[in-house]
C-alpha positions in Angstrom: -1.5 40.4 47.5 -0.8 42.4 44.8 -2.9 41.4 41.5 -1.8 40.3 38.2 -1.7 42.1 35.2 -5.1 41.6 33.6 -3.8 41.0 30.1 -1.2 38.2 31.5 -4.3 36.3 33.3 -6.1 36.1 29.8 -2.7 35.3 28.3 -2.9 37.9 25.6 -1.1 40.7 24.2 -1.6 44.4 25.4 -2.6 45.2 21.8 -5.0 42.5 21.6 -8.6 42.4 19.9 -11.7 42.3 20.8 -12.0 39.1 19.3 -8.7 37.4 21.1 -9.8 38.9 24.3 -13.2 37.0 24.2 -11.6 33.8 23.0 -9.1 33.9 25.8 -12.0 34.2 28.3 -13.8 31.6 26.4 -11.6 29.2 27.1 -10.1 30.2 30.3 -14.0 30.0 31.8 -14.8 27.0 30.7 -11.7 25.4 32.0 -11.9 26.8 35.3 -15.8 27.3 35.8 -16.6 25.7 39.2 -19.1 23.6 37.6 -16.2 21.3 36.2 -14.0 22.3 39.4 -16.4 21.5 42.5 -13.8 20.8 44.9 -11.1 22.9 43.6 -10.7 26.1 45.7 -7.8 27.0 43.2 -9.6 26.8 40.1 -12.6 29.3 42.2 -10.0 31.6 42.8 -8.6 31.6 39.1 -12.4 32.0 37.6 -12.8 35.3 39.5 -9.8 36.7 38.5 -10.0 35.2 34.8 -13.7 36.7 34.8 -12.6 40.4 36.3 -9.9 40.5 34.0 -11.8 39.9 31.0 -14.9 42.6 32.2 -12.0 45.2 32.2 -10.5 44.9 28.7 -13.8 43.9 27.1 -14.9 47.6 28.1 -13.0 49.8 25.8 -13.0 52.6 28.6 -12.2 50.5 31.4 -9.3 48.9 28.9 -8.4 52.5 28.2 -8.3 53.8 31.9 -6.8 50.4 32.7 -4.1 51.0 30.0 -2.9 54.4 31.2 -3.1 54.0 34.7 -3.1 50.1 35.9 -4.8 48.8 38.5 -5.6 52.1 40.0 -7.6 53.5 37.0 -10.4 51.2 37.1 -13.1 50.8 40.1 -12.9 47.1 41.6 -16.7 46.5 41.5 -17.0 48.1 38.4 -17.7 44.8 36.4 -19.8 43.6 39.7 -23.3 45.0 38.5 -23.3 46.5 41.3 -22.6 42.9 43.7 -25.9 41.7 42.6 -24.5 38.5 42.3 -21.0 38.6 44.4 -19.5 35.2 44.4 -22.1 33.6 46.9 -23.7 32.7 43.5 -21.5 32.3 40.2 -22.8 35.0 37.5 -23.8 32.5 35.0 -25.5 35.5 32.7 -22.1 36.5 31.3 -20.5 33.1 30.9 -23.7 31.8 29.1 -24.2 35.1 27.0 -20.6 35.0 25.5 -20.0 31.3 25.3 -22.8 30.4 23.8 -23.8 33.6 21.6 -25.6 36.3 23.4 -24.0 39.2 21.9 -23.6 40.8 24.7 -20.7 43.6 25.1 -19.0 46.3 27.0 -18.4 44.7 30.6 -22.2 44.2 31.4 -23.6 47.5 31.1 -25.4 47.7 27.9 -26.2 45.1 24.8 -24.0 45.8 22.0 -25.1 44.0 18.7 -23.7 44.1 15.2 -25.8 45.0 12.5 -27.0 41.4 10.5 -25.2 40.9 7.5 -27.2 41.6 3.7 -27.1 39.4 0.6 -27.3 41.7 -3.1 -28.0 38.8 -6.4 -26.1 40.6 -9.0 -26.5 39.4 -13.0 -23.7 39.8 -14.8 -22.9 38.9 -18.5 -20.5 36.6 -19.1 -18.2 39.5 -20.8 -18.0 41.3 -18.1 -17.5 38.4 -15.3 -14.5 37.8 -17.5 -13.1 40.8 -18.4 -14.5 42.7 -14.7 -16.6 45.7 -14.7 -17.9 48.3 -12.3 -21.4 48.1 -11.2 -23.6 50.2 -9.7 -26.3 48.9 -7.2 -29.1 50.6 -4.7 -30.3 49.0 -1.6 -32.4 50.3 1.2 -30.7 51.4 4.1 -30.9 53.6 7.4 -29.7 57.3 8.2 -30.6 59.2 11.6 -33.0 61.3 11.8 -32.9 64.6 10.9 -35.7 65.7 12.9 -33.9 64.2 16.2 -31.0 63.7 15.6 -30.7 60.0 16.1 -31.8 60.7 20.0 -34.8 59.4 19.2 -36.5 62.0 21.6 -39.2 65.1 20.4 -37.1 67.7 19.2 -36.4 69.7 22.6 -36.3 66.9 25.1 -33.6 64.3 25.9 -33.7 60.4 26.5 -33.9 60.0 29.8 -31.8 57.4 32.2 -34.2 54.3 32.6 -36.0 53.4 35.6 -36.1 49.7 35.6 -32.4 49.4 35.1 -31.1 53.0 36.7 -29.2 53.3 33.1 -27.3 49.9 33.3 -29.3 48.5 30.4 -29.5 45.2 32.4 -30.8 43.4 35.3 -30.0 40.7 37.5 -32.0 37.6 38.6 -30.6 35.8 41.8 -31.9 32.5 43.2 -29.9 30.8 45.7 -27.2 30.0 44.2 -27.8 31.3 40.4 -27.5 35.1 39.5 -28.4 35.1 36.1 -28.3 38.5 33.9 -30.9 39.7 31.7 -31.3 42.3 28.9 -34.1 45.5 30.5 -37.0 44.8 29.0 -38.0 48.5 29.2 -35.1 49.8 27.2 -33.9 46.8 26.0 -30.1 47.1 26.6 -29.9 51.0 25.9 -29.8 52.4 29.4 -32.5 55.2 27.9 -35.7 55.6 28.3 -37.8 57.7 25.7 -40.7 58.6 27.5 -41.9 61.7 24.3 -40.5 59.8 21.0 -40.0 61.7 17.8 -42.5 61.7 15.4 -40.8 61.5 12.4 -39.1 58.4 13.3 -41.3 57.1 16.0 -38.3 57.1 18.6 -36.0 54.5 16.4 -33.7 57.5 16.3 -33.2 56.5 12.5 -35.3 56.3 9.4 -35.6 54.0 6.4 -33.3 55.1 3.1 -31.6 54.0 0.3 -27.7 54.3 -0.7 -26.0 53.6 -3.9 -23.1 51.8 -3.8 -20.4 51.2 -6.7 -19.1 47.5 -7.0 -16.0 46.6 -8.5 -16.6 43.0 -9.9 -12.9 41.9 -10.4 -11.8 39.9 -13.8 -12.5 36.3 -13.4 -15.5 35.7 -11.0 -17.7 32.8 -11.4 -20.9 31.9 -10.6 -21.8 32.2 -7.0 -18.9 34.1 -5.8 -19.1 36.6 -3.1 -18.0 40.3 -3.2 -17.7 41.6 0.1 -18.7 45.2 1.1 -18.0 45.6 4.9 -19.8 47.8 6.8 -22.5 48.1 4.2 -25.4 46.2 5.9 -27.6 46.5 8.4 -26.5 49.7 11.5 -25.6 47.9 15.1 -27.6 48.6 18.2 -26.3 50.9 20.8 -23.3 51.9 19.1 -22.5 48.2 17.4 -20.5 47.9 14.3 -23.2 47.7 11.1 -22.8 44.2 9.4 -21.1 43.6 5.5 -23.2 43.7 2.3 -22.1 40.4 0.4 -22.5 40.4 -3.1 -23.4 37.6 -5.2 -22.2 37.1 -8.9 -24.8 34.9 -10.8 -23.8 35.0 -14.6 -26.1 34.6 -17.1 -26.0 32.1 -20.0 -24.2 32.7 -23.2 -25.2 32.4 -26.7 -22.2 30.6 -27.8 -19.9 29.9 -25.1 -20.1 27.6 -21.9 -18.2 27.7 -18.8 -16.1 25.6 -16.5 -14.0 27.3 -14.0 -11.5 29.4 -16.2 -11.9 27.5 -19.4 -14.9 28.5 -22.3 -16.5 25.5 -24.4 -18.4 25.9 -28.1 -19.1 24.3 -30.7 -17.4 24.3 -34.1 -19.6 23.5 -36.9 -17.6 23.0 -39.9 -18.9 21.8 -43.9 -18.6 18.0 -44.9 -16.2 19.0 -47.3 -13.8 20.6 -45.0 -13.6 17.3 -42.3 -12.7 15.3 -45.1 -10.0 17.5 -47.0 -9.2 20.3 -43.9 -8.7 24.0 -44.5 -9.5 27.0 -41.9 -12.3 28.1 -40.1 -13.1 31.1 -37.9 -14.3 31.1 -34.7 -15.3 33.1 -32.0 -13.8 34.0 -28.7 -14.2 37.0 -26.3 -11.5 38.7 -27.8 -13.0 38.7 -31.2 -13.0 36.0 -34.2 -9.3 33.5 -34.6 -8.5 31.2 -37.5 -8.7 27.3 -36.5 -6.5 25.2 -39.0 -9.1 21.8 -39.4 -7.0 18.6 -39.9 -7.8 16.4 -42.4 -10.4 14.0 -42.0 -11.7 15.4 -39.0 -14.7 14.0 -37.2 -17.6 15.1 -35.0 -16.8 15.3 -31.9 -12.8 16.2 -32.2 -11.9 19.2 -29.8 -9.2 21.9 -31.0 -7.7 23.6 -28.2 -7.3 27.3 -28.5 -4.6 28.5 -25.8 -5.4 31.4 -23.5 -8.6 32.5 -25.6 -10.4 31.2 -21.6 -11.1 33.5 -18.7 -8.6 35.0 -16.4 -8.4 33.9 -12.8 -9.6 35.6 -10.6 -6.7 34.8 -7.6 -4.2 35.1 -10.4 -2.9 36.0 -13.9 -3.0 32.9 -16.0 -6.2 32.3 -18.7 -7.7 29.3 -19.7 -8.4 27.5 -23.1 -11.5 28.1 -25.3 -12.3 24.4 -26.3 -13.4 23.6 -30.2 -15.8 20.8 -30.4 -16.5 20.0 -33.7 -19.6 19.5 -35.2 -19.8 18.1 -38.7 -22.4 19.7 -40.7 -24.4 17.6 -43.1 -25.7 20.1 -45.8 -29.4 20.9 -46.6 -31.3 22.1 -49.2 -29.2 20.4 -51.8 -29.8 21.6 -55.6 -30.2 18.7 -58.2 -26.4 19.2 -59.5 -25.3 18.9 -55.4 -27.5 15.6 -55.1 -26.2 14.1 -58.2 -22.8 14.5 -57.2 -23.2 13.3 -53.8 -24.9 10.1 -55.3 -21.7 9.2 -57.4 -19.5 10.0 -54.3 -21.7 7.4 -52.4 -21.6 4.7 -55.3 -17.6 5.5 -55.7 -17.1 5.2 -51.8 -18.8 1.6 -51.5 -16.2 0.1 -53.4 -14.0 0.4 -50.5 -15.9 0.9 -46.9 -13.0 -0.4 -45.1 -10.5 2.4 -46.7 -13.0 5.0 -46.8 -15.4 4.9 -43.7 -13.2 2.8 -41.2 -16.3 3.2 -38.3 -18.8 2.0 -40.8 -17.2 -0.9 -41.5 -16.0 -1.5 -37.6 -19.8 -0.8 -36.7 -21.1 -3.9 -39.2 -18.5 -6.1 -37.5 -20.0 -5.7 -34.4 -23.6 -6.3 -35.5 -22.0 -9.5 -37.4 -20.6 -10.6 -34.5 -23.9 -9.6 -31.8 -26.2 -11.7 -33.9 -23.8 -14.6 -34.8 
């Protein structure tokens, strides 16, 4: 019987990723693995085909070969391991390894990892959070050697194929039943064995460096928001993709202004004189100083909104407010003349608390009424 066309048993597209290739097999496996199947000859037959299918077009060769020439350009037992395990005993080694994390990649042959993502603090003003800046950072990082290469070897040798493995970079375990699949612990998933090591890089085939790297902090972050560099963190193994470097914005605290989300809060101190009669004060803002009209007996504690004087979102155009909150400032340091005056204010004002200082006189109602 003629087989099926590997990408329809996984149910993907031919132009499918990595990613929706292991998925598919994810969840094809663990609906048909004979564990959850025991008397189902049907679903045996559909784990094998699910499980050849999916170590063809997770091997970009064998996809590529596969691809170009069907059936017919990729070797049957190719994804076999060499029948270590057959189908006497399920290979458990590469339904555990990609179900449940092992990193494992490229149809059983070798360990493929992804470099390990990094994490860079940055402090940032609150200016340029704001307004967005470009930054310019160093971190350590990793090049290949220039004495090897990035063989690893002594200049004028080779890596050699590994003995233990005979270059598969893994090895099989069978018992009864179980064939499970292990990493080689002599060249741990490489397939190479370097038996005279550089010595400038002690046969890691790469040494320790730094880069610099610009950042572009865009207009509007926060604290705690990531900027994401990818394939700025740690290299892969055996030919892995390197991770991301995530950057994280931690802003430091203002003098004047405080923050929430994409509005700015101060505080407005203004004269006694000026809450009682009003007039215009300036005030702050990122942008430089604005005039704030100040009704008429105007309290502590009043805000005045000043539109679009916030920060810009970052996920879109529109600013925020810069929030007023006004303090009224009792004066110090009074002269005799200042203290006189303030004295006849006082003895004028009493004649009327209820006109003049409507809380004051609301505040004595309540004490009347608390104590009766």
């Amino acid at each position: 019987m003629a087989k099926k066309d590997f990408y329809e048993v996984l149910g993907v597209n031919r132009d499918a990723s990595e990613d929706d290739i292991k998925k598919a097999y994810r969840k094809l496996a663990m609906k048909y693995h004979p564990d959850r199947n025991t008397d189902s000859k049907e679903a045996e037959d559909k784990f094998k085909e699910v499980k050849e299918a999916y170590e063809i077009l997770s091997d970009s060769q064998k996809r590529a070969a596969y691809d170009q020439y069907g059936h017919a350009g990729v070797d049957p037992q190719a994804g076999m391991g060499g029948g270590g395990a057959g189908f006497g005993g399920f290979d458990f080694g590469d339904i555990f390894s990609d179900i449940f994390g092992g990193g494992q990649r490229g149809g059983g042959r070798s360990n493929v990892y992804r470099g390990s993502d990094l994490r860079y603090n940055m402090e940032i003003t609150l200016e340029e959070a704001a307004r967005g800046c470009e930054k310019q950072i160093r971190i350590p990082s990793h090049e290949n050697c220039d004495a090897c290469h990035g063989t690893g070897a002594k200049p004028g040798t080779q890596p050699k194929t590994c003995r233990t493995c005979g270059g598969h970079g893994q090895g099989r375990m069978s018992q009864g039943f179980f064939s499970i699949q292990q990493t080689c612990p002599t060249c741990h998933g490489s397939g190479k064995e370097i038996t005279d090591p550089c010595h400038k890089c002690h046969g890691a085939g790469q040494v320790k460096t730094h880069k610099t790297l610009n950042v572009k902090i865009p207009a509007g972050v926060d604290e705690g928001d990531r900027i994401r560099l990818a394939g700025e963190g740690e290299p892969g193994q055996n030919g892995g993709p390197a991770g991301d470097l995530f950057v994280v914005t931690h802003v430091k605290k203002h003098s004047v202004f405080e923050r929430d989300g994409k509005d700015l809060h101060c505080e407005m101190p203004i004269s006694f004189a000026t809450a009682a009669l009003g007039g215009e004060v300036e005030i702050p803002t990122l942008d430089g100083m604005v005039k704030v009209k100040i009704a008429a007996e105007t309290q502590s504690g009043r805000v005045y909104r000043v539109r679009g004087k916030g920060v810009k979102s970052v996920r879109g155009s529109d600013y925020g407010d810069l929030m007023c909150h006004v303090v009224v400032e009792t004066p110090v340091a009074l002269t005799e003349r200042q203290k006189e005056l303030l004295r006849e204010f006082e003895a004028i004002s009493q004649g009327d608390v209820a006109t003049h200082s409507p809380r004051t006189k609301s505040f004595m109602d309540k004490l009347k009424d608390f104590f009766g």
